[in-house]
N, C-alpha and C positions, 0 to 999 in steps of 0.2 A: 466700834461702828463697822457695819458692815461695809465690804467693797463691789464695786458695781459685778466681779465677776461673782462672788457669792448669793447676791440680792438677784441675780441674773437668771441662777440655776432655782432660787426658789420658786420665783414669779413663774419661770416657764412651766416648772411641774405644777405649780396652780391653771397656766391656762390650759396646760393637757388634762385635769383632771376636769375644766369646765367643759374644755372641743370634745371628751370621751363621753360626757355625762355624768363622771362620777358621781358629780357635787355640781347643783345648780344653782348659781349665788342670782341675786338681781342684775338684771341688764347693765344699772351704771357700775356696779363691781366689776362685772365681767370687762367693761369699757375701760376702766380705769385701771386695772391691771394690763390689757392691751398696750395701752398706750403708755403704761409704767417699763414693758417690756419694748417696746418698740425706740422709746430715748435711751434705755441704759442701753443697747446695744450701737447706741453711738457716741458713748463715754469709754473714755480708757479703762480697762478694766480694773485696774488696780485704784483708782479714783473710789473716795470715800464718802459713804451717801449718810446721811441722818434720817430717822427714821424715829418720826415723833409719833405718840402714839395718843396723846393727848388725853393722858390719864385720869381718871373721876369724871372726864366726860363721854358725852357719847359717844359709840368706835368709831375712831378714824385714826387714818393714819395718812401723814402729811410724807411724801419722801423728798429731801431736799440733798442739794450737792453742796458740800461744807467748803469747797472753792472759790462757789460761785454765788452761795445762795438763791440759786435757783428753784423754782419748787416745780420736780418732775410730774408728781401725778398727787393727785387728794384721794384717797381711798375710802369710802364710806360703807363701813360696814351695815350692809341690812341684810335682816335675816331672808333665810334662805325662804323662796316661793314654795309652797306646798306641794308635796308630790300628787302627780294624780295617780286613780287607783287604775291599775293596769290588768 
């Protein structure tokens, strides 16, 4: 399972790749990764996070704190909004 400082470094480079542009997921993606980066960064970092991914169903991922069972943020994956043509 991953730790809140490794789960910490992924999530930020996801929301730098949304604040850059790179990659433009849906408004509650963007939201929920937000706010997924916003509580680990007030968790101990070495604290250990679960990370369900709710497999054969549709994308989500659930992230919870195996301490507390807490559940930090619901991630729903929907696909990404159409490019416009520029």
């Amino acid at each position: 399972m991953p730790t809140v400082n490794s789960l910490l470094d992924i999530m930020r480079a996801r929301q730098g790749m949304h604040d850059d542009g790179i990659v433009r997921p849906s408004p509650s993606y963007r939201e929920a990764v937000r706010t997924l980066v916003r509580k680990l960064t007030e968790l101990d970092e070495n604290e250990q996070i679960e990370v369900d991914t709710m497999e054969g169903r549709r994308p989500l991922g659930i992230y919870r704190r195996i301490e507390t069972g807490e559940v930090l943020a619901v991630v729903d994956v929907e696909p990404d909004p159409p490019l416009e043509d520029q």
